[in-house]
N, C-alpha and C positions, 0 to 999 in steps of 0.2 A: 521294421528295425527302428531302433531310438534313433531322434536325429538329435544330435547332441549341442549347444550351441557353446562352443569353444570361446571363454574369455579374446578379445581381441585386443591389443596394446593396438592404440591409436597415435601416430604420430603427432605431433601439433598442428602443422600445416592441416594436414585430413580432418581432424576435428574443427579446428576453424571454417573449414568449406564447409561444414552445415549450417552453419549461420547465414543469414543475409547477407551481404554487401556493407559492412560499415555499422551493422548492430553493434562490436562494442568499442565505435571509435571512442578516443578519449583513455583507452585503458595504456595504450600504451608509455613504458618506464614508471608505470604505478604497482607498490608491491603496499604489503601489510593492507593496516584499518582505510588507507586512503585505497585503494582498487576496491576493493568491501565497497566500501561507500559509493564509489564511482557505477560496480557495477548495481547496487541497488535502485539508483537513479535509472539504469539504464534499464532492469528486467521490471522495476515497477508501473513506466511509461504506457499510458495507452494501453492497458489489461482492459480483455472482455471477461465477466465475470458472472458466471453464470448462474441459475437456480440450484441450490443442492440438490432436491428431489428429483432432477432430471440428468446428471451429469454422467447415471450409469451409463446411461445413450452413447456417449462420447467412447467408452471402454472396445466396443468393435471396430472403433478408429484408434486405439491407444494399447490395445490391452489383448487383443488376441493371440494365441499363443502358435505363432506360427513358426518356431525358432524348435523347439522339442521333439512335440509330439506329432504335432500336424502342417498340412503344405500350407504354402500361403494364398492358395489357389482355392482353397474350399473348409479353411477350416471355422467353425463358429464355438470354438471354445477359447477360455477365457484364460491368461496364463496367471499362476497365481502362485505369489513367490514366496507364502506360507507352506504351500503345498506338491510345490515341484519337484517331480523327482529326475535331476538330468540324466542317472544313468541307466534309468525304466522306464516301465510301465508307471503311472501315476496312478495312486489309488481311487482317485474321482476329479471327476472335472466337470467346470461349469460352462455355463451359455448365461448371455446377457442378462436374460428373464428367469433367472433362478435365484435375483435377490431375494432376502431371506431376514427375518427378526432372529428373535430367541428359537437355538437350536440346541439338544441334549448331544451331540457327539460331530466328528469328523463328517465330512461327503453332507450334510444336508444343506446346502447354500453356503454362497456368499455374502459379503457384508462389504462395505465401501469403507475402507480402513483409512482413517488418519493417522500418516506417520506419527507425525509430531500431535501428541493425542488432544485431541478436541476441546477437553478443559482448559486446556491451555489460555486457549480465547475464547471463552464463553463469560458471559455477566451475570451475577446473582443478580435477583431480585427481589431485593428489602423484605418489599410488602406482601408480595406472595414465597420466598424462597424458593421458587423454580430459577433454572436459568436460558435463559437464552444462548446462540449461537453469533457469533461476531462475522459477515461477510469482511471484505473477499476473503480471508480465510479459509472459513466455512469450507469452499465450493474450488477451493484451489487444488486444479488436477496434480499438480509435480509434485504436489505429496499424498495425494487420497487415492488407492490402490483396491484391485478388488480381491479381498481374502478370504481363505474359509471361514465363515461364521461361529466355527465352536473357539478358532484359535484365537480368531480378535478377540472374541468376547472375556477368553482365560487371560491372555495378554492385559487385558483392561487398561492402566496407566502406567504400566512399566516400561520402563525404556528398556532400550537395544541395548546388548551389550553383552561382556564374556563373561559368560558362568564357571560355577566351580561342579564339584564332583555329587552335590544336593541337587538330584534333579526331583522338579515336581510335576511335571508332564514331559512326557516324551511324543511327538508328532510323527503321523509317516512318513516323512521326506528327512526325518532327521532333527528338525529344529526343537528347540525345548526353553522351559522355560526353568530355569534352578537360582540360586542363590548367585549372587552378583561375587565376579572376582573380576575386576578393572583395575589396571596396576595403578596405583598413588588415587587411588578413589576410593574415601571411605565410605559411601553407601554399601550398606551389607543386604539391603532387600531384594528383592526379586526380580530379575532381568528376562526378557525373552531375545535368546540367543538365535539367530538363522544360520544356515547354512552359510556357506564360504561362497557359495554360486553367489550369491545375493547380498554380501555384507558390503561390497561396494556401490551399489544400487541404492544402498537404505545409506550408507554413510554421506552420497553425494545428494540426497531429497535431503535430510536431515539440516545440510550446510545450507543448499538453496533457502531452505525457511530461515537460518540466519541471516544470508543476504537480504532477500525478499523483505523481510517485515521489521529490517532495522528503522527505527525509532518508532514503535511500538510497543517495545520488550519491557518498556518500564510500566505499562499498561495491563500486561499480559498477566497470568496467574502461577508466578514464576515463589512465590514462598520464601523467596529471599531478601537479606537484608538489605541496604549500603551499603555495610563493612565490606561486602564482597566474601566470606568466607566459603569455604569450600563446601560442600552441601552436608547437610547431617545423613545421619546414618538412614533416618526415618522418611526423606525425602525421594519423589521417586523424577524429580524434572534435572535434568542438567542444565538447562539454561540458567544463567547465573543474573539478570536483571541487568546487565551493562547492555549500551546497543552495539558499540562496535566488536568488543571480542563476542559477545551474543553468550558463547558455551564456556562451563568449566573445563580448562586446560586438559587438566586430565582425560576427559571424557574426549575433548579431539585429538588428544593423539590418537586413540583409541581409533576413532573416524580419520583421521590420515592413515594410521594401518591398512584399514578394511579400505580405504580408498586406490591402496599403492597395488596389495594384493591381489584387489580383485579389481582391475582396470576396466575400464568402459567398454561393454559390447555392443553390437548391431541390435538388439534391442532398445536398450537407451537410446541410441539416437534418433531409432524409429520412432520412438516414445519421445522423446525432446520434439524432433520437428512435427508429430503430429496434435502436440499438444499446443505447439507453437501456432497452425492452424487454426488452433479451436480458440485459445486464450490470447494469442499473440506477445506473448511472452516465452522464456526460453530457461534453462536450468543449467546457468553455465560452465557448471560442473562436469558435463557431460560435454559440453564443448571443448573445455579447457581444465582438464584434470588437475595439470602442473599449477593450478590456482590455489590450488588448497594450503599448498605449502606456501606458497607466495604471499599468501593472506594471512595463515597463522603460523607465522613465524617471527612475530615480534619476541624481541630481548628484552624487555623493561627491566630498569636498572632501581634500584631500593631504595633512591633517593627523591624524597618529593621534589617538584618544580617550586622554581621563583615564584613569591605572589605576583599576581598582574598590577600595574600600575597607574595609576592616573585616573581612578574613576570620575567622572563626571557623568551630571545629567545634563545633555544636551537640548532637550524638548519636554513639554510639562502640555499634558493637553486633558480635557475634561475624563477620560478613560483612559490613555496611557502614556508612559512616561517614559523617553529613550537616554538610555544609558552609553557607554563608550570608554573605553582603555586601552590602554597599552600593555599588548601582549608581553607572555611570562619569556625571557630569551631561551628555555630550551627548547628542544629542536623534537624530545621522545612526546612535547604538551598535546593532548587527542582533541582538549573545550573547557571551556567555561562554565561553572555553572553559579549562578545566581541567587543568592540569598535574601528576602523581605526579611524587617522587622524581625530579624534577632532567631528565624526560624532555622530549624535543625536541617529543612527535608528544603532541598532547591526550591525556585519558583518555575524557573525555566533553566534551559542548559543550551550552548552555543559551540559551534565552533570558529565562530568569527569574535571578533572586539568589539561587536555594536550589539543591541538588539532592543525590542521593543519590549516593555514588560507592560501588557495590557490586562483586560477585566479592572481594571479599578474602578475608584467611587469617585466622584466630581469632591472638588475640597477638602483634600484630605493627602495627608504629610506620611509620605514611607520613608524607609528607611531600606539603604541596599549596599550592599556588599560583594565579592565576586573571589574564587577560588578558583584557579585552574587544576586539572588534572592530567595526568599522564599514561602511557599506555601501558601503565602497571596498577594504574585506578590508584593511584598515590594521591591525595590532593597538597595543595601551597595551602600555606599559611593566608589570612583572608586580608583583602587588598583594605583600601581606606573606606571610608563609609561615608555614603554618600546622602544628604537627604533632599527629598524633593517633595514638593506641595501638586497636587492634579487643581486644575482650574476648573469654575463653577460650572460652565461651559463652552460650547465651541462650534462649529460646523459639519466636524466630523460625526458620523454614526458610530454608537456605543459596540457595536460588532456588526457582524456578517448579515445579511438580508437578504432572502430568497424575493428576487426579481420578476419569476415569470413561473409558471406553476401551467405544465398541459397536460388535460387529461381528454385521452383522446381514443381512437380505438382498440381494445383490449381483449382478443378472444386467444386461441391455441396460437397462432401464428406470426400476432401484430401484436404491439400494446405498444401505442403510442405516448407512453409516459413522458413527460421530461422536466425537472427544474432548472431552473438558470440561478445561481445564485452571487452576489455582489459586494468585492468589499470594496467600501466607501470608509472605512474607519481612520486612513492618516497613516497608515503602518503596513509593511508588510504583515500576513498572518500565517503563523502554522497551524493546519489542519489537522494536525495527528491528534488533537484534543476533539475532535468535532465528528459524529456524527449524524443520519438521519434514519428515525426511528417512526415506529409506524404503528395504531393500533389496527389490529382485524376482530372479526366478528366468527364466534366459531358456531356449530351446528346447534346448540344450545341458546344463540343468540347473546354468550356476553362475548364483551370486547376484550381483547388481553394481546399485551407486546409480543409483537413478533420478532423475529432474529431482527439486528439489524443491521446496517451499511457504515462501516467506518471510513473517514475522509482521511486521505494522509498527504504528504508534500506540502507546498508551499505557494501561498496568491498572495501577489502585490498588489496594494493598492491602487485601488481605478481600474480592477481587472477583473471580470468575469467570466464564469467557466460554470459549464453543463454538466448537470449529470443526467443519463441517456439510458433508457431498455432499451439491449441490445435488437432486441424484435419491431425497433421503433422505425416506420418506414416514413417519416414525417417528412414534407416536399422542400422545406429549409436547410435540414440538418440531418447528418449522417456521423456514424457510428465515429470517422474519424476525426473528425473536427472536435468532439466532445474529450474534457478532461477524465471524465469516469464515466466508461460503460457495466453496467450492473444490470440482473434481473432478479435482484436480490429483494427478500418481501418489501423495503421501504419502494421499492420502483413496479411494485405489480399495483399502484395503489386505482381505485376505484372512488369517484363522487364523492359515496359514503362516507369515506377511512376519512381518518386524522392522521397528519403527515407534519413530522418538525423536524427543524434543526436544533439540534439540540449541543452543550459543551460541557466537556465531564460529563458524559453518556447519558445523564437525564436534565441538565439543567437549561431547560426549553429558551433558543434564543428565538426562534422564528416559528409560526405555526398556520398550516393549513388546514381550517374544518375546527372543531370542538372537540375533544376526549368526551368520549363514553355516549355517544350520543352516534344519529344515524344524520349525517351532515347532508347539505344537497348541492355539493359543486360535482355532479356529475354530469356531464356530457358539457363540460365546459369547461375555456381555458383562461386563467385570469393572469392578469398583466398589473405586476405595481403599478399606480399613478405615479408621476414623476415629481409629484410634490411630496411625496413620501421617501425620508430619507435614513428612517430606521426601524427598526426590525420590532417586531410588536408577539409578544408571548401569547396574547389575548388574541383570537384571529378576527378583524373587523373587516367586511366587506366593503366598508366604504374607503376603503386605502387601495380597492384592486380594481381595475376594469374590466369587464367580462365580454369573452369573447366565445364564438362555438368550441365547438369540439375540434382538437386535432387542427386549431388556428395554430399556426406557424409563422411570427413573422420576426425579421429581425435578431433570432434568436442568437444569445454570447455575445452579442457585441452591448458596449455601453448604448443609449440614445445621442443622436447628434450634439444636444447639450452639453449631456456632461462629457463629452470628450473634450468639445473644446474650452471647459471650465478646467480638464486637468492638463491642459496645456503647460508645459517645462517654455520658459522664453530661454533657456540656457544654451540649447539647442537654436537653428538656422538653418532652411534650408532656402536653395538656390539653383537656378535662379527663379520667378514664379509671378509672372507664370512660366510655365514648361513645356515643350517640346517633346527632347527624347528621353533625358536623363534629371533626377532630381542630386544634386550633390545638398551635403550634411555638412555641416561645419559645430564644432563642439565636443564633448566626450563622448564619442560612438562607442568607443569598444566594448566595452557590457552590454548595449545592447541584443537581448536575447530573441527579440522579433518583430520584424517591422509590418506592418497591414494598411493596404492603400483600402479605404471603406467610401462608397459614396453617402450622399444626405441622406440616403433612406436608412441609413444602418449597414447597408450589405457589405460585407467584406467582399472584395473581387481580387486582391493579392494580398501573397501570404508568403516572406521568407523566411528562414531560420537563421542565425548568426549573419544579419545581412553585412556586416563591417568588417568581418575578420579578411578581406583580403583585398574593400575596395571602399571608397568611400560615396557611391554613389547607388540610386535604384533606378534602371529602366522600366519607363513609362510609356513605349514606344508604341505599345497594343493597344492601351487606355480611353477609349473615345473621349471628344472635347468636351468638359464641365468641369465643376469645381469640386474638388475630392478633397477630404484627412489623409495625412500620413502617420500614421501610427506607431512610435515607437518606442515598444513595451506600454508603460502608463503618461508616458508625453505623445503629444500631437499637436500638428502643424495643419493650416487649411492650406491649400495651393489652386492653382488652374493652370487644369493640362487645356493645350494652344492646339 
């Protein structure tokens, strides 16, 4: 007999108990772009991110179809929500190891479907016009699914969505793909429709990628203007290039429908906490349905915002130059965005009144201006214009510096990869411009770019942070202490390879090894000198110290040096030497992490918001010597008594 798997309405309470304990503190009395934003912070944190080529694996913890057809006791087929039929017999079904390329009809394999389709984030490439594949993305299970092979491949890059009465395939479970009729949505191309079992399933993956990958949208291969207009007819992405609404209106109501209709079932959330396991992230849509409205339910009103006020530049340094205003007074303003020299297309965009505008040239006079906008993507009229000269130079580093480079054991099981890398530049820095890119060498022996690792969030100055294979069993460092875990090609690297950091996807700021060439830091791990205080495009060994393979030491933390060179005297603490407790006297409250580290480097304590409810740290464990206190990018030496 069919076992049928009955939509479940979830209470709230119920679906908040699948989450952790305090996974989405912070959210609460937040509705519209602000909870968006809150929760993206929160499902982007500490992601394990894994190989594409490997991730079918994950599908008999995520994906078997124990809800329909078979127990959960013994079944090894695979549930697939192109092909499902709830109220039968299904016309064919898969098993893990029945992935599948190009196939002529229905029943011959599966395929690992990208919701939100693949193009999206993939990179041309100039010189050869192939492209690449963009991690985490890539390899992100809450939206890559396993479907039949003939229907992915018909579906190709058309979005989800309701058809009219032109059908061009018809599937056996029902689904098809015809001519797009979306109400207030003039795309007239080709949509693949799914069944009603599963139009809530794909509406709440769909939103998670808006969540998820806010402020990368403007990056992404979205075919849209500024003006924001509503997509042409020829267009087949609904995403509209903003990061907070992310989607054309139209098209989520569309996705509220199919979210209300087809409410969260015991699949999903088996699928949310199993994914959760694997990636350590969560789709909280499935947790918290009543979000969707809560989030897109902005009223933006047709009236642009106030210009912002008061530009000034506060700081002028050999590479960047901080800017500062006075916020627009309404209340609908989302950010700022930033104009150089007279240019049409932003430089940067905020939603604070300060920011860094970095990459510049030593000696050399810009010109900036600032426009706020609103949550109808309205902008203000453009504030005063500000000009400022960069100086010849300085002490700070021209950008970000890969610190520490381990290459260590790498077989099926292990790869002890890992970079440290450091900003020393004077400014905080956003990463969603940066990532690390990688050559390989393929069976023909030439070299050619592999997919590569996008960096996102945000490092303050004086701050460093890991990126980690997850297979990495290194005696320093673990999976959780690292700001990005990846086993994505830049992190499978070998000796041989050439490994950069690169900004604007090829413009190489840091480099390990040579391009195009068989390099020889294999079986070894090299450590910047500490007389080395910026990042070198050209890779010269004599800037690095070498050490064996799968050397570990100190890793993520600054050197005793320059911690206590980035010492804040604004800050105090007392009394010291210490006993039990350190008390802080100063402006704590932003503080977002404080770390007790001894001389050697090691961190031995680690709190998170340590001020929000006292103003002291117990030291009471601490053996007697003289320790850092660490607070975010200021620190203080003490001795614990």
């Amino acid at each position: 007999m069919k076992k049928i798997l009955f939509p479940i309405i979830l209470i709230s309470s119920f679906i908040t108990a699948q989450a952790p304990a305090g996974y989405y503190n912070g959210t609460t009395g937040l509705t519209g772009y602000a909870l968006k934003s809150k929760l993206h912070d929160i499902i982007s944190e500490k992601n394990i991110n894994w190989h594409y080529d490997g991730i079918q694996l994950f599908y008999t913890q995520t994906d078997l179809d124990k809800y329909y057809d078979h127990d959960a006791s013994n079944t090894e087929y695979l549930l697939d929500i192109y092909s499902e039929i709830p109220s039968g017999p299904d016309a064919y079904e898969y098993k893990v190891n029945q992935l599948i390329a190009g196939v002529s009809g229905e029943g011959q394999g599966y395929n690992k479907e990208h919701m939100m389709p693949q193009s999206t984030f993939t990179t041309l490439l100039v010189d050869t016009g192939k492209t690449i594949s963009d991690y985490p993305m890539f390899s992100d299970l809450n939206f890559i699914i396993p479907t039949d092979a003939r229907i992915n491949q018909l579906r190709r890059n058309y979005p989800y969505g309701i058809g009219n009465n032109v059908n061009h395939y018809n599937f056996t479970n029902g689904s098809r793909i015809s001519n797009a009729a979306i109400p207030n949505y003039p795309y007239t191309g080709r949509v693949y429709e799914p069944i009603n079992e599963f139009k809530g399933d794909i509406a709440r993956a769909l939103l998670y990628f808006a969540v998820r990958y806010e402020g990368k949208f403007g990056s992404f291969n979205t075919a849209y203007t500024t003006s924001n207009s509503i997509t042409p007819a020829t267009d087949q992405c609904p995403l509209d290039g903003t990061e907070e609404r992310a989607i054309e209106l139209p098209y989520i109501e569309m996705l509220k429908q199919w979210n209300a209709a087809d409410p969260v079932s015991q699949r999903e959330i088996d699928r949310n906490n199993a994914i959760y396991s694997i990636q350590n992230n969560r789709n909280p849509f499935i947790d918290h349905p009543e979000w969707v409205n809560m989030i897109w339910s902005e009223t933006p009103d047709n009236i642009p915002p106030t210009a912002p006020g008061a530009l000034t530049s506060t700081q002028q340094s050999a590479y960047f130059i901080n800017l500062n205003w006075t916020a627009s007074p309404e209340t609908d303003v989302l950010g700022y965005r930033i104009y150089m020299n007279g240019a049409t297309t932003p430089v940067a965009t905020t939603k604070n009144t300060s920011i860094s505008i970095d990459h510049l040239d030593p000696s050399t006079t810009y010109t900036f201006t600032v426009k706020a906008y609103d949550k109808g993507y309205l902008e203000s009229p453009v504030s005063n214009t500000v000009t400022a000269s960069t100086i010849a130079s300085d002490a700070y580093a021209k950008d970000l510096i890969i610190t520490k480079y381990i290459s260590g054991t790498n077989n099926t099981t292990v790869s002890n990869n890992a970079l440290e890398i450091t900003n020393k530049t004077g400014h905080e820095v956003n990463l969603n411009n940066y990532r690390i890119n990688i050559l390989l060498k393929n069976t023909q022996g030439n070299y050619y770019r592999a997919d590569t690792y996008e960096l996102e969030g945000k490092v303050g100055n004086n701050e460093t942070f890991v990126i980690l294979n997850p297979k990495a069993t290194l005696s320093c460092y673990t999976n959780t202490q690292a700001k990005f875990v990846t086993s994505s090609d830049p992190m499978t690297f070998r000796g041989d390879n050439y490994v950069e950091l690169a900004y604007n996807k090829f413009v190489t700021v840091d480099a390990i090894g040579t391009k195009y060439v068989a390099n020889t830091n294999g079986n070894v791990s090299l450590y910047r000198k500490s007389t080395i205080n910026q990042p070198n495009s050209t890779f010269t060994i004599g800037e690095w110290d070498s050490y064996p393979s799968n050397y570990c030491q100190n890793l993520g933390t600054l050197s005793t040096s320059e911690l206590i060179t980035s010492t804040d005297k604004s800050l105090k603490i007392y009394p010291n030497p210490v006993y039990d407790n350190i008390f802080i006297s100063g402006e704590t409250e932003k503080i977002q992490t404080a770390q007790i580290i001894d001389l050697s480097g090691k961190v031995i304590y680690t709190e998170k918001e340590p001020f929000r409810n006292k103003k002291n740290i117990s030291v009471q464990g601490i053996p007697t010597g003289t320790y850092l206190l660490r607070l975010d990018d200021r620190v203080e030496q003490f001795i614990k008594k």
